[in-house]
VEXDREN-2710 file (C-alpha; in Angstrom, 1 decimal):
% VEXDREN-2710
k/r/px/py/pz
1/UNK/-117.8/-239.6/145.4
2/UNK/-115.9/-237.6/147.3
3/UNK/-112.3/-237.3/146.5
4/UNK/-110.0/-237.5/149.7
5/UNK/-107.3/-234.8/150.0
6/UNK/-104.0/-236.3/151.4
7/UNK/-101.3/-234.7/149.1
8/UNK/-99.9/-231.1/150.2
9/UNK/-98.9/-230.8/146.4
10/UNK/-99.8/-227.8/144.4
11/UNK/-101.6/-228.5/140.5
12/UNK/-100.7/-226.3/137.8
13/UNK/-102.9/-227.1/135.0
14/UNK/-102.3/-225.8/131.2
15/UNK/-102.9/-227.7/127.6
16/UNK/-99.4/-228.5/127.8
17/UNK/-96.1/-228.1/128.8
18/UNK/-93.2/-226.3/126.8
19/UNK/-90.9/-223.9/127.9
20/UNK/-93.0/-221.5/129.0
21/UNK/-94.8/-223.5/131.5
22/UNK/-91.9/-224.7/132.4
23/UNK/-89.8/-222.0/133.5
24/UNK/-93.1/-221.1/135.6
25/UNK/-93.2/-224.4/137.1
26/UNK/-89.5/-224.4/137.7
27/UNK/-89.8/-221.4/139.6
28/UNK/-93.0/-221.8/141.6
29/UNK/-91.9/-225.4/142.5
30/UNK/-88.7/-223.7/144.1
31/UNK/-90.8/-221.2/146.1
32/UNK/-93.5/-224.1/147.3
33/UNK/-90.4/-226.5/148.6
34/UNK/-88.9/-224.1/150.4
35/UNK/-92.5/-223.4/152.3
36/UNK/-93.1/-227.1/152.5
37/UNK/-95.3/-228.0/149.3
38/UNK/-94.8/-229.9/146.2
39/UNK/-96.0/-228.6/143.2
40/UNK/-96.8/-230.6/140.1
41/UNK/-97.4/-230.0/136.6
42/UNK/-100.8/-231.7/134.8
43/UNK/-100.6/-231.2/131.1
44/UNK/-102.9/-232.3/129.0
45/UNK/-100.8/-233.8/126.0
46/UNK/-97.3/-233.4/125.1
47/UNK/-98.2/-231.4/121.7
48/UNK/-100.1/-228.5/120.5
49/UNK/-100.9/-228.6/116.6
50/UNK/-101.3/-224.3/117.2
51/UNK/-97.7/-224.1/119.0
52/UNK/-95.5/-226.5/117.9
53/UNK/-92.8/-225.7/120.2
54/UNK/-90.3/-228.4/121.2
55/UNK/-89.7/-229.0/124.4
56/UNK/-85.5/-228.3/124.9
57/UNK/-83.1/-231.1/125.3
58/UNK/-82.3/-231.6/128.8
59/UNK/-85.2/-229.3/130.7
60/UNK/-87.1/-231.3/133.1
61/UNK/-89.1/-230.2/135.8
62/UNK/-89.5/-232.7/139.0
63/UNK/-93.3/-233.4/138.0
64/UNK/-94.9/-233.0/135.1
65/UNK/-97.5/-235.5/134.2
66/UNK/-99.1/-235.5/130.9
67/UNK/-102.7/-236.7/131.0
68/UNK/-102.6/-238.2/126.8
69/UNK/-99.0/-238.3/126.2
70/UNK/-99.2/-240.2/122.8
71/UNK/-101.7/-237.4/121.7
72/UNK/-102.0/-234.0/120.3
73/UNK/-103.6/-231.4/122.1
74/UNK/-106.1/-230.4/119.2
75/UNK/-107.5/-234.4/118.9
76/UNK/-108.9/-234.2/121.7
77/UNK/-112.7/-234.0/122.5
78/UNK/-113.0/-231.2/125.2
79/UNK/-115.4/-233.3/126.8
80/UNK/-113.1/-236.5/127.4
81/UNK/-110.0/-233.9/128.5
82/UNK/-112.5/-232.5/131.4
83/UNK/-113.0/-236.2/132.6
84/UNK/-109.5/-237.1/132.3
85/UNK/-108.3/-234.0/134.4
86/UNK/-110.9/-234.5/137.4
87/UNK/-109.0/-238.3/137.5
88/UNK/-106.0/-237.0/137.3
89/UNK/-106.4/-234.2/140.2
90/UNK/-108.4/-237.7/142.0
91/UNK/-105.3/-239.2/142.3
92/UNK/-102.8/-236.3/142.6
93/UNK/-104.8/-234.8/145.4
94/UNK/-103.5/-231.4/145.8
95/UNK/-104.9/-228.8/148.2
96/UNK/-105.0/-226.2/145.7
97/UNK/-105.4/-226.5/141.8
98/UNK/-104.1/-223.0/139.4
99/UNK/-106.1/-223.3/136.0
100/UNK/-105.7/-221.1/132.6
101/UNK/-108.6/-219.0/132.2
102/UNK/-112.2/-220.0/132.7
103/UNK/-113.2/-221.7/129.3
104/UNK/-111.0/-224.0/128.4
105/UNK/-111.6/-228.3/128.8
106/UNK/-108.9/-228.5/131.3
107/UNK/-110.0/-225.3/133.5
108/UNK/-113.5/-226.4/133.6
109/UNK/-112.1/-229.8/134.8
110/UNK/-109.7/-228.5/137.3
111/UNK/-112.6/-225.9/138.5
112/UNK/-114.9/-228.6/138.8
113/UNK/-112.8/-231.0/140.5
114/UNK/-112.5/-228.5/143.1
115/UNK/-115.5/-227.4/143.8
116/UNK/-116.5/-231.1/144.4
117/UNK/-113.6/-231.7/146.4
118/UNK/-112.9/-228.7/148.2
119/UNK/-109.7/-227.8/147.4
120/UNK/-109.1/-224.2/146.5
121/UNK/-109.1/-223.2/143.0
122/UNK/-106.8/-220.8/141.4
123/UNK/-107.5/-218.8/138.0
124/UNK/-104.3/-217.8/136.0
125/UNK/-105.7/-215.6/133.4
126/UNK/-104.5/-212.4/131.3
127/UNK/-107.9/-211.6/129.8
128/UNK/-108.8/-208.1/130.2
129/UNK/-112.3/-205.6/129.0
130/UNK/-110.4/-204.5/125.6
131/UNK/-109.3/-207.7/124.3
132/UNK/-112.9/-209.0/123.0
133/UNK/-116.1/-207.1/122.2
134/UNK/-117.9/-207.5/125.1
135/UNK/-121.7/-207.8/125.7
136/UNK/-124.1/-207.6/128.8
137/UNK/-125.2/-210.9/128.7
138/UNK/-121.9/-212.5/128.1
139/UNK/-120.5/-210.7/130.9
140/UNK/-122.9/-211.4/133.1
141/UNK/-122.6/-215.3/132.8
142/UNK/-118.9/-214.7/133.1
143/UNK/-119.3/-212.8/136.3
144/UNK/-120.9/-216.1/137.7
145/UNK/-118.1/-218.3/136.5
146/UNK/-115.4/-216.1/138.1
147/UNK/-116.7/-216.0/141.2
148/UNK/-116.4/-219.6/141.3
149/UNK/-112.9/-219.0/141.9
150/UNK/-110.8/-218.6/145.3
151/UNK/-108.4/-216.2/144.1
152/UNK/-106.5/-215.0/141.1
153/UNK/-103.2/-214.6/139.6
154/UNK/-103.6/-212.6/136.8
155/UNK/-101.3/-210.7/133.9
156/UNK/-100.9/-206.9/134.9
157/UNK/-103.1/-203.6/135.7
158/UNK/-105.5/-204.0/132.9
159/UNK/-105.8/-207.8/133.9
160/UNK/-106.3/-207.5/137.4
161/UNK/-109.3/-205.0/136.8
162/UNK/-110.8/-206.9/134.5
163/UNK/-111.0/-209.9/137.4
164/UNK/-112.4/-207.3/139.9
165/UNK/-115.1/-206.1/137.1
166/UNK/-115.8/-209.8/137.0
167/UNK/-116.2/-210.5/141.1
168/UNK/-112.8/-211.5/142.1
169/UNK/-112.8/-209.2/145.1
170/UNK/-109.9/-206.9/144.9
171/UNK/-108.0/-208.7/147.6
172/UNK/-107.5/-211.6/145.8
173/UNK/-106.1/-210.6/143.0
174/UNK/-102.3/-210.9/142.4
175/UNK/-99.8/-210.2/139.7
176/UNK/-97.2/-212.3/137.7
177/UNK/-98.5/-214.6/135.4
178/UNK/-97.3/-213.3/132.1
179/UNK/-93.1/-213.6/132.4
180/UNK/-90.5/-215.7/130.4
181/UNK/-87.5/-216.9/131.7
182/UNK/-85.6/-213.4/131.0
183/UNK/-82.1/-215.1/131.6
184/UNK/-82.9/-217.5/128.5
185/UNK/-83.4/-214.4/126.0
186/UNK/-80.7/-212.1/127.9
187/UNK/-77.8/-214.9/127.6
188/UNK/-78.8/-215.6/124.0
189/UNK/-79.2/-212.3/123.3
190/UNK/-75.7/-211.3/124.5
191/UNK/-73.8/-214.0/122.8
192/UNK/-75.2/-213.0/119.3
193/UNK/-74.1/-210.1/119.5
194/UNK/-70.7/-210.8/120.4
195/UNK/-70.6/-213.0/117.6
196/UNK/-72.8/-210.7/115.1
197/UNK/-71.5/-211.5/112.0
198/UNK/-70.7/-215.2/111.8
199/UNK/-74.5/-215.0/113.8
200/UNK/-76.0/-212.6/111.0
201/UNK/-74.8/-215.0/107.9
202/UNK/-75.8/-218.6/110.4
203/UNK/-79.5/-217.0/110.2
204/UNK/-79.5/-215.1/107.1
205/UNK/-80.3/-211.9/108.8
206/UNK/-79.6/-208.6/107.9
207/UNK/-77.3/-206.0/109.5
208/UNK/-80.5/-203.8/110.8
209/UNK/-84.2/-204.5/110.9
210/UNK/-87.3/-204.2/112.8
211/UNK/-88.3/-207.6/114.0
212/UNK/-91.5/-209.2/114.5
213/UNK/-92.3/-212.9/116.5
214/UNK/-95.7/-214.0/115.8
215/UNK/-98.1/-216.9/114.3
216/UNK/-99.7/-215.8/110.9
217/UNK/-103.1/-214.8/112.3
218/UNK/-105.4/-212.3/111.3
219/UNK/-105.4/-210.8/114.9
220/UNK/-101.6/-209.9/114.5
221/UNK/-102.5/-207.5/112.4
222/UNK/-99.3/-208.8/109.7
223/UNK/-101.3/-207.3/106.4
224/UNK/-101.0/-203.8/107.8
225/UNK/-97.5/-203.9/109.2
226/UNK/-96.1/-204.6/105.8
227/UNK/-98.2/-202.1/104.3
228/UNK/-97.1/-199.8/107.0
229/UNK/-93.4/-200.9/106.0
230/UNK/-93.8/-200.0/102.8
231/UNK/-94.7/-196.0/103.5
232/UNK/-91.6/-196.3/106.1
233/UNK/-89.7/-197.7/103.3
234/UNK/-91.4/-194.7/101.1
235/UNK/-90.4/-191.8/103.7
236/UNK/-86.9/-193.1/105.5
237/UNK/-84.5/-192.4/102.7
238/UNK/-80.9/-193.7/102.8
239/UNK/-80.6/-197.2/104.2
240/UNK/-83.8/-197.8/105.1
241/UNK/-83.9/-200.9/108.0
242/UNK/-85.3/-204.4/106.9
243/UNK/-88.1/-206.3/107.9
244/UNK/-87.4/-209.9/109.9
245/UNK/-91.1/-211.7/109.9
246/UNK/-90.7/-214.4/112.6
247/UNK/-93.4/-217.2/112.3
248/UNK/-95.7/-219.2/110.5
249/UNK/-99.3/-219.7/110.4
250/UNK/-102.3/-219.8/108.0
251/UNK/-101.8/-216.4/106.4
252/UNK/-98.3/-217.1/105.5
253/UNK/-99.0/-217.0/101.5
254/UNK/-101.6/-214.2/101.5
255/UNK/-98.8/-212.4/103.1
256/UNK/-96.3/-212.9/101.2
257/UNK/-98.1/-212.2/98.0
258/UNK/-99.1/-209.2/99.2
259/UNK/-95.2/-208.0/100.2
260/UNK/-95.0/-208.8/96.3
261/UNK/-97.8/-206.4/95.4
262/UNK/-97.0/-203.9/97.5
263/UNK/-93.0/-204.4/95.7
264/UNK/-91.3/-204.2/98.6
265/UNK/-87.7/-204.8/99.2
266/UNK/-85.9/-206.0/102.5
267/UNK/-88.3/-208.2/104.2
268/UNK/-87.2/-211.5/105.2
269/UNK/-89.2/-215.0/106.2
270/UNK/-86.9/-217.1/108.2
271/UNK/-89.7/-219.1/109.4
272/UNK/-90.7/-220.4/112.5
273/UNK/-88.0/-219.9/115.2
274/UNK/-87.2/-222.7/117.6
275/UNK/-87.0/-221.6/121.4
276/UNK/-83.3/-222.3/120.9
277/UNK/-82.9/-219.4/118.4
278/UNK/-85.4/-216.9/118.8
279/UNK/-82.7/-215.5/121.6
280/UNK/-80.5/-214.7/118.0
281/UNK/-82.9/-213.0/116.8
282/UNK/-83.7/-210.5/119.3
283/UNK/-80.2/-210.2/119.9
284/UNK/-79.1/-209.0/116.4
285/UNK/-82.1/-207.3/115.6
286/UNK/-82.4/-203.0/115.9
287/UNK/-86.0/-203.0/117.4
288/UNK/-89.0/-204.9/118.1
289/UNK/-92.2/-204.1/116.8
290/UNK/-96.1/-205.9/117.5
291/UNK/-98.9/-204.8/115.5
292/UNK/-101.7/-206.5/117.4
293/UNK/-105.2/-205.9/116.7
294/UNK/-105.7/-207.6/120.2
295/UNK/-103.6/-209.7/121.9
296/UNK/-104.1/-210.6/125.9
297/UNK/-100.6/-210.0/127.0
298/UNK/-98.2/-210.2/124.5
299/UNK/-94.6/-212.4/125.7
300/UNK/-92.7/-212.0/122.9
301/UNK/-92.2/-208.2/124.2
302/UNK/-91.0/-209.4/127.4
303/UNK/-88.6/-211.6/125.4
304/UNK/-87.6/-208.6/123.4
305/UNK/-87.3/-206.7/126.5
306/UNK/-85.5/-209.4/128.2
307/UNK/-83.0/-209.1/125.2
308/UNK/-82.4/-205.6/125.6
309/UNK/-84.4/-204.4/122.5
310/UNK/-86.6/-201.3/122.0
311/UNK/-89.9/-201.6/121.6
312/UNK/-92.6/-200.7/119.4
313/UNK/-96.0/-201.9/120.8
314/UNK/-99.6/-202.0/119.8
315/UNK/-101.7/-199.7/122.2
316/UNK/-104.5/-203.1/122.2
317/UNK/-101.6/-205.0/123.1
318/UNK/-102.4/-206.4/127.2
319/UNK/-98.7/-205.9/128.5
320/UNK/-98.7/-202.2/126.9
321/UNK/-99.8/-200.9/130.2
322/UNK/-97.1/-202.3/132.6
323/UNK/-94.4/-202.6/130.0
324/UNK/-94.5/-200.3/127.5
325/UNK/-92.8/-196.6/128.9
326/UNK/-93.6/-194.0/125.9
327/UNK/-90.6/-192.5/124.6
328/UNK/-88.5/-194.7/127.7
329/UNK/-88.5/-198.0/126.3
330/UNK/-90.3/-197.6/123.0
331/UNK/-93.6/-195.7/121.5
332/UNK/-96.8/-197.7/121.6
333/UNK/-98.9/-197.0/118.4
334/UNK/-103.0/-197.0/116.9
335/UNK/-102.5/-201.1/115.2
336/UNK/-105.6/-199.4/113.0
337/UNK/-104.2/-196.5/111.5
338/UNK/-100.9/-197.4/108.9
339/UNK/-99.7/-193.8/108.9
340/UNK/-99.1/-193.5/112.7
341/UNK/-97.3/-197.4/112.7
342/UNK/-95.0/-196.0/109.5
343/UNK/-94.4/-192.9/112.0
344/UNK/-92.9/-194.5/114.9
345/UNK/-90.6/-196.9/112.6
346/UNK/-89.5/-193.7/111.1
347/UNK/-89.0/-192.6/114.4
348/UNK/-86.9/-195.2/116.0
349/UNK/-84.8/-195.7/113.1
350/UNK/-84.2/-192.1/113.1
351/UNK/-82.5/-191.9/116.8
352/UNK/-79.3/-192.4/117.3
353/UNK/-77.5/-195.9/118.2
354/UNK/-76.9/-194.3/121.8
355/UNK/-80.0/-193.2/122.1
356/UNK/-81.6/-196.5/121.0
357/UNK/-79.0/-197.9/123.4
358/UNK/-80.8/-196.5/126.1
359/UNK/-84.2/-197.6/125.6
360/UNK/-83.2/-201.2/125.1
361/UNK/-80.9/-201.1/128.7
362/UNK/-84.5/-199.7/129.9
363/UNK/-86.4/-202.2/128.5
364/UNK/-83.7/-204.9/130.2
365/UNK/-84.9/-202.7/133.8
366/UNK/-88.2/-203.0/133.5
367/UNK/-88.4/-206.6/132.6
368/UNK/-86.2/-207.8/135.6
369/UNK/-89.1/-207.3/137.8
370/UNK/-91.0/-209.4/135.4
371/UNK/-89.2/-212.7/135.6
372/UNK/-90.4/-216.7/136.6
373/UNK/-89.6/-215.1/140.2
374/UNK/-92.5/-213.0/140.1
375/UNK/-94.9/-215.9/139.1
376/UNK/-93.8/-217.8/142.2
377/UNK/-94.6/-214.9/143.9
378/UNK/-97.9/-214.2/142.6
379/UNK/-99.0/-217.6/143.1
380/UNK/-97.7/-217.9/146.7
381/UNK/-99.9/-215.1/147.6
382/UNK/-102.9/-216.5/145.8
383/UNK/-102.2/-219.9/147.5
384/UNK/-101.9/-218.5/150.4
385/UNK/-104.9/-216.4/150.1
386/UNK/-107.2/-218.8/148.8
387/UNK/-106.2/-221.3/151.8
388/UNK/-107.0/-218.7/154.4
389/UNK/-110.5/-218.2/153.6
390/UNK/-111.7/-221.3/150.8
391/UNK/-114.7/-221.3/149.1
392/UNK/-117.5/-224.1/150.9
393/UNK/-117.7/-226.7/148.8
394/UNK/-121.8/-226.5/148.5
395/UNK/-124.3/-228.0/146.5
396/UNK/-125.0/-225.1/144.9
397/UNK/-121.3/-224.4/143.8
398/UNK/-121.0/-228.5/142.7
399/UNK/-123.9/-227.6/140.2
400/UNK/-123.0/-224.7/138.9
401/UNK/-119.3/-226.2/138.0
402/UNK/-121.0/-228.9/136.4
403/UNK/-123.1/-226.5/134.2
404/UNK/-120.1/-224.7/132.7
405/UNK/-119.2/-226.7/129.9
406/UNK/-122.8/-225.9/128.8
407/UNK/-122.4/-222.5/129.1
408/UNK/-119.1/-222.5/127.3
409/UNK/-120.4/-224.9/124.7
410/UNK/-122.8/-221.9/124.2
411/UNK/-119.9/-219.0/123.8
412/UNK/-121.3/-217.0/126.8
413/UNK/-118.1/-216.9/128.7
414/UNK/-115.5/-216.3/126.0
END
């Protein structure tokens, strides 16, 4: 049947909502009012077993519905989140629907939903040709699925290439879906450092390390960081900085027996860091540094941007390309080779505090652009896109939305 469009509201699908999504919403639903929309958020559940993060006290958005709110996102059967998205959009009835990537339950629900309704369908995605081992097949049947899509809002340069490779003509295409709110991390930032040491003994941190924000996963590339610490540790001399390992994850005890092997000194496991006080821990730290064998986009360098931190950076890391000035904001590095990673510690630790100074105000530059403004932005001009010239709603588009769970069941598209 036929669902009946009577809502002007906009849909933002993602798994679900934490502060993230939120500061996205926030700012796109801002943008939409003033143009005469309403946008609303459509999480799946209120909880994701992979990223517990809390949802902060007193942060609401004026819509967010939550499809299973008394479940975790990882109990669900892909097939029964599909279903329950395509009701959901049934009764929210927005003319356009924005969906995370192409392969996950809730996109194939959204993507389907439209393609039977004939609303427009919007892919948010960050995916680009370097961050998987691609193959001709796999790309082909991916090719297909994109096209499906009216227009997309997409990550950076290496992002939006990728989406053209795929079919999304060029047009269509927009920046600004990788941002944090920057004023979160800037404020925080600033008001640990004006409080440093009562901040520096609250958190058990050290007077100067390199810090690192991420889940203990073998992409992240932790093993050789802390093998690359300990040549840094070998070679610096003096005071040597510590090591802040932000996180938690299934490789926590591997890695911390293997700090032990390796004997080294100065590195530090606070744990995982609420939303509340990773700001702290940007803000108190000497430099960021993210070893990632791949990694899509990367936030947690915006946020360490947004904090006015230098940056060390992964060259398979996706924001690397738009965010990452060599030698202005930071040095990007081979996440393969230990020697050159050892290197570039050695080398920021080795400028001076004014010199350091600079790179982090240029980080703080380049990262304004990059703020929940520029989502809004994005997605206006995908909306609006998208509206102009929609996809028809055709049998054979209804049956090839319906054969996508199929083809992601298979692992073609990922």
């Amino acid at each position: 049947m036929r669902a009946v469009l009577q809502s002007p509201a906009v849909a933002l699908v993602w798994s679900r909502y934490g502060p993230y999504q939120f500061a996205r919403l926030r700012a796109a639903g801002a943008l939409f009012k003033e143009r005469g929309l309403r946008v609303v958020g459509l999480g799946v559940a209120p909880t994701n077993a992979e990223h517990p993060w809390v949802f902060p006290e007193g942060l609401r958005a004026p819509e967010i519905r939550t499809v299973f709110p008394d479940s975790d996102y990882q109990s669900l059967a892909p097939r029964r989140i599909r279903r329950a998205v395509r009701a959901a959009l049934s009764e929210i009835g927005p003319r356009a629907v924005a969906v995370p990537g192409w392969a996950k339950p809730e996109a194939l629900g959204g993507l389907h939903w439209c393609r039977a309704s004939g609303a427009v369908c919007l892919l948010m995605s960050d995916s680009n040709r370097a961050d998987a081992r691609r193959s001709v097949l796999k790309e082909s049947v991916k090719a297909r699925v994109a096209r499906l899509f009216d227009a997309a809002l997409v990550g950076g340069t290496p992002q939006a290439d990728y989406a053209v490779e795929l079919g999304v003509p060029p047009e269509r295409v927009f920046p600004g879906y990788d941002v944090v709110d920057n004023a979160h991390f800037a404020s925080g930032a600033a008001a640990a450092r004006r409080a440093a040491e009562r901040m520096m003994a609250e958190h058990s941190l050290p007077r100067r390390y390199f810090l690192i924000v991420a889940r203990f996963i073998e992409v992240k590339n932790l093993a050789r960081l802390l093998e690359a610490y300990r040549l840094y540790r070998d070679r610096a001399g003096g005071e040597p900085w510590d090591l802040v390992v932000c996180g938690a994850g299934p490789l926590g005890e591997e890695l911390k027996s293997l700090a032990t092997r390796l004997a080294l000194q100065g590195v530090h496991w606070p744990g995982f860091a609420s939303y509340e006080d990773l700001p702290a821990c940007y803000g108190l730290a000497s430099a960021f540094i993210l070893p990632s064998l791949k990694d899509t986009w990367g936030l947690v360098v915006n946020e360490a941007m947004a904090a006015g931190l230098p940056v060390l950076v992964s060259d398979r890391v996706g924001c690397r390309h738009d965010l990452v000035e060599d030698g202005g904001n930071g040095f990007p590095f081979d996440p393969g080779d230990v020697d050159d990673m050892a290197s570039k510690m050695l080398h920021m630790a080795a400028l001076s505090d004014e010199e350091r100074a600079r790179m982090g105000r240029r980080s703080a530059e380049i990262i304004a652009a990059w703020g929940p403004g520029r989502f809004a932005a994005g997605l206006w001009s995908c909306y609006e896109s998208a509206i102009a010239a929609p996809r028809r709603a055709g049998v054979l588009s209804r049956l090839a939305a319906r054969g996508l769970p199929l083809l992601v069941a298979s692992g073609l598209t990922r």
